[in-house]
C-alpha positions in Angstrom: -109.5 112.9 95.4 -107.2 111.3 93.1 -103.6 111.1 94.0 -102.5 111.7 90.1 -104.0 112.2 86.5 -104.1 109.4 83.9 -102.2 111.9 81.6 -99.8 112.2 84.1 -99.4 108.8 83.8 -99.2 108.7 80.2 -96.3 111.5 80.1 -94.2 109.4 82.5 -94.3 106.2 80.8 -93.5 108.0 77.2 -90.5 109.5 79.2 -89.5 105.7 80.4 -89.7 104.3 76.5 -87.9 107.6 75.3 -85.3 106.9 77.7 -84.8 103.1 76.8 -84.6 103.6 73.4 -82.0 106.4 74.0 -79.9 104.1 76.0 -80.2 101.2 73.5 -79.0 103.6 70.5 -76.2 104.5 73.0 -75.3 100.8 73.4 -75.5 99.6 69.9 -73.2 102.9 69.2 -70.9 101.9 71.4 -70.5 98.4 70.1 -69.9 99.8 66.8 -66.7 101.6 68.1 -64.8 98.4 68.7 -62.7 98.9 65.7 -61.8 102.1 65.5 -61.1 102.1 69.1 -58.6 99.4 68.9 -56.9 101.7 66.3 -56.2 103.8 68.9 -55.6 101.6 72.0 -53.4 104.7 73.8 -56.9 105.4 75.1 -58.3 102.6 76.1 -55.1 101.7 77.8 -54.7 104.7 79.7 -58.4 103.7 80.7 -58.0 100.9 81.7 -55.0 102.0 84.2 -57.4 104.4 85.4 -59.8 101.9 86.3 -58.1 98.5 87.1 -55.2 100.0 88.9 -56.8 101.9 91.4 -59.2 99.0 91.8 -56.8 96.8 92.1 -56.2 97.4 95.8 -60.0 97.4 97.3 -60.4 94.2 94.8 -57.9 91.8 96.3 -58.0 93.2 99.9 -62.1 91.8 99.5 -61.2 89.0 98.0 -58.6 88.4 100.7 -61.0 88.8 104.0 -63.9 87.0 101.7 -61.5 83.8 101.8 -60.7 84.5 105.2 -64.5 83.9 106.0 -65.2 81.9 103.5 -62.6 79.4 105.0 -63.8 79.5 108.6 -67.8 79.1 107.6 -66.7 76.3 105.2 -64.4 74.6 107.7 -67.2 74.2 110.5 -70.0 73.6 108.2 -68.2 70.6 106.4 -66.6 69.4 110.0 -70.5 68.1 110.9 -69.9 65.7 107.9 -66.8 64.2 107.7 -65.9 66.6 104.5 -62.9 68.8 105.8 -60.9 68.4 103.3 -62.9 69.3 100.7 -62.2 72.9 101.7 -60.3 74.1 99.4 -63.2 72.7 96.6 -65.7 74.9 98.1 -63.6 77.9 98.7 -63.0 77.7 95.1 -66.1 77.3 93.5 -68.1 79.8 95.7 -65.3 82.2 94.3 -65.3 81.2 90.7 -69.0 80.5 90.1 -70.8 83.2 91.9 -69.1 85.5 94.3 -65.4 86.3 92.3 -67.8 88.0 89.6 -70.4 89.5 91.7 -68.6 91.2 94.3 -66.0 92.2 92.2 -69.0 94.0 90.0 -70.6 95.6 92.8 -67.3 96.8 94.0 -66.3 97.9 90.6 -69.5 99.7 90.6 -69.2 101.7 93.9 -65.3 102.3 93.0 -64.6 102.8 88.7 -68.5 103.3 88.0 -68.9 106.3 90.1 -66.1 107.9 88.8 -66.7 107.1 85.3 -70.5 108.7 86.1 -69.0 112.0 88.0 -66.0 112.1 85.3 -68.2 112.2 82.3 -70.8 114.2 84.2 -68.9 117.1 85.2 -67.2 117.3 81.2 -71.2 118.3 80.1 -71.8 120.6 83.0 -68.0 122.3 82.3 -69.8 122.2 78.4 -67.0 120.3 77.4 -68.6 117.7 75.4 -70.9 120.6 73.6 -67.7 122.3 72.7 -66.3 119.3 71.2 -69.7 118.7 69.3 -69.0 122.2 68.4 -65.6 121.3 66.9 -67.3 118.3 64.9 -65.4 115.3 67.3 -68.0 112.7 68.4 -67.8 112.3 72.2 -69.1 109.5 71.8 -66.3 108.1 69.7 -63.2 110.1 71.6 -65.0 110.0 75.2 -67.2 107.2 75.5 -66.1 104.6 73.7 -62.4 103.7 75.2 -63.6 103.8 78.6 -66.8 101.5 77.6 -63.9 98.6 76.5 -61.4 99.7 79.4 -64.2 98.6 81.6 -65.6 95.5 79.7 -61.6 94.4 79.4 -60.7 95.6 83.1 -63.7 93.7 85.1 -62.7 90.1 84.4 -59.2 90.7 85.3 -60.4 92.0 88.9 -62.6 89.0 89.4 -59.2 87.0 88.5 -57.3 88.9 91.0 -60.7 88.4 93.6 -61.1 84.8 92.7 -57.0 84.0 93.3 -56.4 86.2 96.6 -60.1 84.5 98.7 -58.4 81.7 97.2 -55.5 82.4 99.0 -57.6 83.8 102.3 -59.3 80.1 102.3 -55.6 78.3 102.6 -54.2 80.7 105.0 -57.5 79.9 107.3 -57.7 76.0 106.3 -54.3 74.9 105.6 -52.0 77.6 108.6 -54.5 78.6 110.9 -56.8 75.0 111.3 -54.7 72.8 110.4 -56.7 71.0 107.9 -54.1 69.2 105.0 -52.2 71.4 102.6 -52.4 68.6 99.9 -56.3 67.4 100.1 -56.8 71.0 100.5 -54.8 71.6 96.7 -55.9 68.1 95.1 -59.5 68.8 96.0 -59.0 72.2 93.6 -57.3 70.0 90.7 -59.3 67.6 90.8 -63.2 69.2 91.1 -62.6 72.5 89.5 -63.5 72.2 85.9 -61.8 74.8 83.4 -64.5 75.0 81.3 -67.6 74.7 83.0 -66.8 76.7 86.6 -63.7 79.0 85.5 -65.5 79.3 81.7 -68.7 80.3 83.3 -67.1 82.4 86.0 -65.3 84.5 83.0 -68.8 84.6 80.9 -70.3 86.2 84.2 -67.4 89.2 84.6 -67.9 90.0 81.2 -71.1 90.6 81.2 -70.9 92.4 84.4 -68.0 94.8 82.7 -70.6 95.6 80.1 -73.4 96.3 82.2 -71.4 98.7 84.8 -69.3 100.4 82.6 -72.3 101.3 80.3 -74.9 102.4 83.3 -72.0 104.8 84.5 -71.6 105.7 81.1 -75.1 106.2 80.3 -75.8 108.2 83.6 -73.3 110.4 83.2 -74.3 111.5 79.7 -77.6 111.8 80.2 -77.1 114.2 83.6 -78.1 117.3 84.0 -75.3 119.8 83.9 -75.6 120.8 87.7 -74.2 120.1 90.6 -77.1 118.3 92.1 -77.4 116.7 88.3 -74.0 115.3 88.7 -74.7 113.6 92.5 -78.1 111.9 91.5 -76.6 110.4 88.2 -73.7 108.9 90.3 -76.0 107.3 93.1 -77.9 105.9 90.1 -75.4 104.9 88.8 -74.9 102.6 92.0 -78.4 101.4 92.5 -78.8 100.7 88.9 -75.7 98.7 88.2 -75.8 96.7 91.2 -79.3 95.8 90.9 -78.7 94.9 87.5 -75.7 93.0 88.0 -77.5 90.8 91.0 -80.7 90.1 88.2 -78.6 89.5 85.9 -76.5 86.5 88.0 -79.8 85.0 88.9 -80.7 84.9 84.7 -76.9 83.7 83.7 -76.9 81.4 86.9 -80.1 79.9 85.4 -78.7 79.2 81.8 -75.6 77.9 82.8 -76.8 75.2 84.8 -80.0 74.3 82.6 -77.7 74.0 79.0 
């Protein structure tokens, strides 16, 4: 006895291409709001104080305790070889590179996505966005729009403010707590840390990142259903998609940026 019908399948995978081609008209609209948003930056700065400020704390406590580890791991695994001082160059490039603009992602998305998701869900089950339909205002122009650029503006300042506090977290381990030497530790930083090529890529990589959580929380929360139960599901996948995205897409950025 089969499991499921080929129809069945057939009805599911319209439903898939219907809802990809929803979220890409979504997107491109989106983009298109870039000037008329600025016009109005009041918005998108109240937006972004929404969602940077009360990041800011979670952000650079994680980015504290990740230098903190990231210190003592990088301490004894470059003691077998001579290379202690180069501490401070590791610390900083595992920070800049790769984990400044992940982790900051994947805790943007567990901390500003969510609420974006349950903030925007709960205006369409209250039938707040039908009533401004209703009143001819474009929610996606008034609603959507300046917390889609809060969040593409607000995500590479976190991973700034990650990046400089594990920074931070590796000298207090290296340089007060080991003993290893304040100024290799420092001159190692000047003098393999590339602006364009580590921080530059580092900064490409949060950017991205804002755009792809700020729009899946976005998206999700448009497209739930008005209910209760509507409103939970669209904000844990707004978590599972964003952070699986974001991961995929380091591996496919990763790739590029050391290949060009």
């Amino acid at each position: 006895m089969s499991w499921y019908k080929p129809a069945d399948i057939g009805v599911a995978t319209r439903q898939q291409l219907a809802d990809l081609g929803q979220g890409a008209r979504l997107f491109v609209r989106l983009l298109t709001t870039l000037v008329p948003s600025l016009k109005r930056f009041g918005l998108i700065r109240d937006q972004i104080h929404f969602l940077g400020n009360y990041s800011l704390a979670i952000i650079a406590v994680s980015g504290l305790f990740v230098g903190f580890v990231f210190g003592l791991q990088g301490y004894y695994t470059l003691q077998r070889y001579g290379s202690s001082e180069a501490l401070g160059l590791l610390v900083t490039l595992s920070l800049v590179r790769e984990l400044g603009p992940v982790v900051t992602a994947l805790l943007f998305a567990g901390r500003a996505g969510t609420s974006l998701t349950a903030e925007i869900g709960l205006m369409k089950a209250g039938e707040q966005i039908s009533v401004m339909e209703m009143m001819a205002v474009d929610p996606v122009q008034r609603i959507l729009a300046p917390r889609f650029w809060a969040g593409v503006i607000t995500m590479p300042l976190l991973a700034a403010v990650f990046s400089a506090m594990g920074i931070i977290g590796g000298w207090v381990v290296g340089v007060l707590m080991i003993g290893v030497d304040a100024g290799s530790f420092w001159s190692q930083i000047q003098g393999g840390v590339d602006v364009w090529k580590d921080v530059g890529n580092g900064v490409i990589k949060s950017v991205v990142f804002g755009f792809t959580v700020t729009f899946v929380a976005l998206l999700q929360g448009f497209e739930a259903q008005p209910t209760p139960e509507g409103v939970a599901s669209a904000t844990t996948r707004t978590v599972v998609t964003a952070s699986l995205a974001v991961l995929g897409l380091d591996f496919i950025l990763t790739a590029l940026m050391f290949t060009i």
